[in-house]
C-alpha positions as CSV (number, residue, x, y, z in Angstrom):
1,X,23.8,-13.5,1.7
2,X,24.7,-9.8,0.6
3,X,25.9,-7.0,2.5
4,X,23.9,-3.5,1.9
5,X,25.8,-0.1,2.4
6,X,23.9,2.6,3.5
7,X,25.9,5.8,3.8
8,X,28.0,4.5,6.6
9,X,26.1,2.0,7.8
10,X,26.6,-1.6,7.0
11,X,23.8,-4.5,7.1
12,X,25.8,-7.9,7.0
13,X,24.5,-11.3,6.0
14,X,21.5,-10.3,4.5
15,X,19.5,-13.2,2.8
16,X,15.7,-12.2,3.3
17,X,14.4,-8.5,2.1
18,X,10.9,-7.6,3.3
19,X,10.1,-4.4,1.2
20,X,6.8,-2.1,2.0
21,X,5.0,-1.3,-1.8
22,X,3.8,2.6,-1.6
23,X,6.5,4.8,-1.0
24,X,9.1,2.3,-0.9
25,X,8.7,0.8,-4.0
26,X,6.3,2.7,-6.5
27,X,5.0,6.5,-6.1
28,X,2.6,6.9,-2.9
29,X,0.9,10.0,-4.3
30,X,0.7,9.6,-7.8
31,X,-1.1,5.9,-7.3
32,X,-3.4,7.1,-4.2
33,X,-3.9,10.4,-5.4
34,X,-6.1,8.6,-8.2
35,X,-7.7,6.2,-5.9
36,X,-9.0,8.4,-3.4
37,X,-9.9,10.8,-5.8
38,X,-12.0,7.8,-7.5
39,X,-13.2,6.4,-4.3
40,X,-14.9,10.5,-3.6
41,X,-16.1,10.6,-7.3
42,X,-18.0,7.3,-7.0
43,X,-19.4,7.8,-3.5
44,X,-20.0,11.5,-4.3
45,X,-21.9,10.9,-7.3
46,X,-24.1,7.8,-5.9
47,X,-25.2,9.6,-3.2
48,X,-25.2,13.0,-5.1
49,X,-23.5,14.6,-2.5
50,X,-20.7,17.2,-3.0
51,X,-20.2,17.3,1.0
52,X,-19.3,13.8,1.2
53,X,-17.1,13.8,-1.6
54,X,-15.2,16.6,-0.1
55,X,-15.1,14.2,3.3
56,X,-13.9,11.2,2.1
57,X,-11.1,13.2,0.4
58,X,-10.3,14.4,3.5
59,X,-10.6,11.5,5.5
60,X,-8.2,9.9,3.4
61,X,-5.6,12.1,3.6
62,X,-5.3,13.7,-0.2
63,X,-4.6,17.5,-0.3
64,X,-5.5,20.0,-3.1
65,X,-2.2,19.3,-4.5
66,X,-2.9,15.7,-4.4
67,X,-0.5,15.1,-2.4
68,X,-0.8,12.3,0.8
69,X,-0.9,14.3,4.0
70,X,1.3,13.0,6.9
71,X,-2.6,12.0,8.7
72,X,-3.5,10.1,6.0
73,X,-4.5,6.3,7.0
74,X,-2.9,5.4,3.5
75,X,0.0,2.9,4.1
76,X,-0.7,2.8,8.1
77,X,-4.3,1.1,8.1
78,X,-5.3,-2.2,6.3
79,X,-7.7,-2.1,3.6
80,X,-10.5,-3.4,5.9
81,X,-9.9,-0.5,8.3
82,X,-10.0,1.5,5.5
83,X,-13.2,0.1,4.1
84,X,-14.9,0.5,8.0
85,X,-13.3,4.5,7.6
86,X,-15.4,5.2,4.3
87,X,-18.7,3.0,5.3
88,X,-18.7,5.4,8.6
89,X,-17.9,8.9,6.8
90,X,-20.9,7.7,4.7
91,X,-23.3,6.8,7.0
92,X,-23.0,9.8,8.5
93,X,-24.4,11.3,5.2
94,X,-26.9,8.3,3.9
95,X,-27.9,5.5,5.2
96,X,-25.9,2.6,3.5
97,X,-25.5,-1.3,3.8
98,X,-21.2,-2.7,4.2
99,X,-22.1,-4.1,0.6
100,X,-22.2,-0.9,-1.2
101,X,-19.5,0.2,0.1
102,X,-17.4,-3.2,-0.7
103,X,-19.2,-2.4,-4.4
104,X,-17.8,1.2,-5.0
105,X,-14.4,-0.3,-3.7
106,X,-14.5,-3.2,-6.2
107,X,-15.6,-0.8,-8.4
108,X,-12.4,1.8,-8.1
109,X,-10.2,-1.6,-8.1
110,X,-11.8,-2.1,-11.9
111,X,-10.8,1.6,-13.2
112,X,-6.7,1.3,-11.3
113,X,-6.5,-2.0,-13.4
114,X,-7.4,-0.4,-16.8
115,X,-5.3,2.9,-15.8
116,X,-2.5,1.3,-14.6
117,X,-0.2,2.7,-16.7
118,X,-1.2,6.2,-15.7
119,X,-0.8,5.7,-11.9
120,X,1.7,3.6,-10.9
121,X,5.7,4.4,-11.3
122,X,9.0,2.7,-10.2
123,X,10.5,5.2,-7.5
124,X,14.4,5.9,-8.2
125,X,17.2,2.8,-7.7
126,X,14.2,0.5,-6.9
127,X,14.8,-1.8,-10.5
128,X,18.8,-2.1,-9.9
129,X,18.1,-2.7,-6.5
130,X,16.0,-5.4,-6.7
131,X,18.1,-6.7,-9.8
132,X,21.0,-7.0,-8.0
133,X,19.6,-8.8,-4.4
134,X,18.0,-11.3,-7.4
135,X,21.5,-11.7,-9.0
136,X,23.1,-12.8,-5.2
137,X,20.4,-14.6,-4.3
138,X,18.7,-12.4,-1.9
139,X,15.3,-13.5,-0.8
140,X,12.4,-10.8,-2.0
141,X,9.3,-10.3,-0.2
142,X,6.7,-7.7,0.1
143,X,4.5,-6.7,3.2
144,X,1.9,-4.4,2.0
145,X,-1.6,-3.0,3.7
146,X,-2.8,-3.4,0.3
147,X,-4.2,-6.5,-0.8
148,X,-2.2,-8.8,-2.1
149,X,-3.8,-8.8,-5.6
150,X,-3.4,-5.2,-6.2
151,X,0.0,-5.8,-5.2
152,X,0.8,-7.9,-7.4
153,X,-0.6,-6.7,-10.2
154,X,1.0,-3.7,-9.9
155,X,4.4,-5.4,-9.7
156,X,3.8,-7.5,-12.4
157,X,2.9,-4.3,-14.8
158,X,6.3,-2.9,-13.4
159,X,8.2,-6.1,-14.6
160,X,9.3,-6.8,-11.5
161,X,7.0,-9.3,-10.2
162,X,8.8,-12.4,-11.2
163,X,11.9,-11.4,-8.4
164,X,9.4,-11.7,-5.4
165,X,9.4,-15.1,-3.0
166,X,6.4,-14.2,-1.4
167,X,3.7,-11.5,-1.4
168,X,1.9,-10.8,1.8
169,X,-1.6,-8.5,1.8
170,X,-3.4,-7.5,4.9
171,X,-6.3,-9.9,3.8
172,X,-3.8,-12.6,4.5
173,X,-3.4,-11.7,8.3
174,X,-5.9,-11.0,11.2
175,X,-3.3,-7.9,12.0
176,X,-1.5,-5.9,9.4
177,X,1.4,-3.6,10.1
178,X,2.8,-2.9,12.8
179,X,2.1,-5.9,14.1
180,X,4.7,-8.6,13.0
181,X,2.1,-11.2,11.6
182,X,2.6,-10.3,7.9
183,X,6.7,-10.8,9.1
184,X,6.0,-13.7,10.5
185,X,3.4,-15.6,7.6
186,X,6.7,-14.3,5.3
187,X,9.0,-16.6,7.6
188,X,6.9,-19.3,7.4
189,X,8.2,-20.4,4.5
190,X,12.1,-19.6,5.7
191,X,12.4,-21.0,9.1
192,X,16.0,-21.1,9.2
193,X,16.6,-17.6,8.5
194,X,17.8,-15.1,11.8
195,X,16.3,-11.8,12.3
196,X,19.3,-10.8,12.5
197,X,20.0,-11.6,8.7
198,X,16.4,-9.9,7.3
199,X,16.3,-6.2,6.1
200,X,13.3,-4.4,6.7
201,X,12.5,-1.5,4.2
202,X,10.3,1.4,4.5
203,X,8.7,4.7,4.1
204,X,7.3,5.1,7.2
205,X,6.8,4.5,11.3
206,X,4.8,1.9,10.2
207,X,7.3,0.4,9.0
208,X,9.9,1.2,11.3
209,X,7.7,-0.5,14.1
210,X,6.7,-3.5,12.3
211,X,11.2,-4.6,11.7
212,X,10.8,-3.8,15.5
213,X,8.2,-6.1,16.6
214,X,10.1,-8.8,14.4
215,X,13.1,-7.5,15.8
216,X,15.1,-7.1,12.9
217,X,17.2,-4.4,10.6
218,X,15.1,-1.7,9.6
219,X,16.6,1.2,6.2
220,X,14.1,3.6,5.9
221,X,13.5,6.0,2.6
222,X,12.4,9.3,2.4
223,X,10.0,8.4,-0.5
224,X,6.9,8.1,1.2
225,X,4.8,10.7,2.9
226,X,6.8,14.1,3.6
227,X,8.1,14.0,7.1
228,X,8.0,10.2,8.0
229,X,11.1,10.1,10.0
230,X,10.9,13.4,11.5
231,X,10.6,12.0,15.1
232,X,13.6,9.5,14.6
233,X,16.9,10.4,14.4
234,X,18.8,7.6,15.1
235,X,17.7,5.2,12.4
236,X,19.1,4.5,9.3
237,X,17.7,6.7,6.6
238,X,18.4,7.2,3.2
239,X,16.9,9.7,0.4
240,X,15.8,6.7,-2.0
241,X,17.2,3.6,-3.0
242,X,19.7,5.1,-5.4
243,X,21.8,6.0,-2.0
244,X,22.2,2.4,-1.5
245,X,25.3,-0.6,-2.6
246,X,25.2,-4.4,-2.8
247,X,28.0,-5.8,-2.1
């Protein structure tokens, strides 16, 4: 068990982590800035359609700056939502079958793996972090709307891979975040462990709401999508995980 400081609030008896991946744990825009952009440029140029490129970029949430807007469904939907969003934005262009679609994803997945090292970045504190709830012990886990592959892959390249218990996708569950089914497939696996002794952390509402529905401690991070928090005052928030002690 470890006790986590965050400016002067105290989680005791902490022996199971559940960290969220984008925002929390490696760069939200630089890593989906790439993919969305990739995921326009392949449907754009199939179809040869500037228009639809133009709408999938939006429907996605990436800005001029590429930069995730706050609307984005990045982070909040599962990739299958996400794979229903683009086969409807382009079926309002073209007629096209749910295969294509799966194709040009499968595609985009191909091109992040060989780019890797372009796109995907610790955020600050995360290493130490993790290093030091590995050092006492801590049980590491991951809930991500991303698939559980992707996931890992990308924590592997980050050389931190090897410190996680369990990695849970949203192909694993029926319902991915909020609802507490990726929390509880994590548990699974750690029946004796309280609620009251697991730390939810986060970037976003998303994430705020899913430690909720498992009723347990929720530290959120302003690393994520500009504004997350805005609506919540009363949680406890830090700028990134640099503002955070194990002790």
């Amino acid at each position: 068990m470890v006790n986590i400081i965050s400016k002067n609030y105290l989680f005791e008896n902490i022996q199971l982590v559940i960290f969220d991946k984008d925002g929390t744990i490696t760069d939200i825009n630089k890593y989906w800035s790439y993919v969305i952009s990739q995921r326009a440029n392949y449907f754009g140029e199939k179809y040869k359609n500037l228009d639809l490129k133009n709408e999938i970029r939006i429907s996605l949430g990436l800005t001029s700056e590429k930069v995730i807007s706050k609307e984005s469904p990045i982070g909040k939907k599962s990739r299958d939502e996400i794979v229903s969003l683009i086969f409807q934005v382009v079926n309002n262009y073209h007629n096209c079958s749910m295969s294509e679609i799966l194709e040009g994803f499968s595609y985009v997945d191909s091109l992040v793996e060989k780019n890797i090292n372009l796109i995907t970045s610790l955020l600050p504190g995360v290493k130490k972090f993790i290093k030091t709830l590995k050092e006492n012990n801590c049980i590491i886990t991951l809930a991500t709307q991303d698939t559980s592959k992707n996931a890992i892959y990308n924590l592997d390249y980050l050389r931190i891979g090897h410190c996680f218990d369990k990695v849970i996708g949203s192909e694993l569950v029926k319902k991915a975040k909020p609802d507490p089914e990726m929390g509880y497939k994590i548990l699974e696996g750690y029946p004796t462990i309280s609620p009251e002794n697991i730390l939810v952390i986060g970037d976003s509402l998303v994430d705020l709401h899913f430690a909720n529905n498992l009723n347990t401690n929720f530290l959120g991070v302003n690393t994520g999508v500009q504004g997350s928090f805005d609506s919540e005052k009363s949680i406890s928030l830090v700028k990134n995980l640099q503002f955070i002690e194990v002790i």
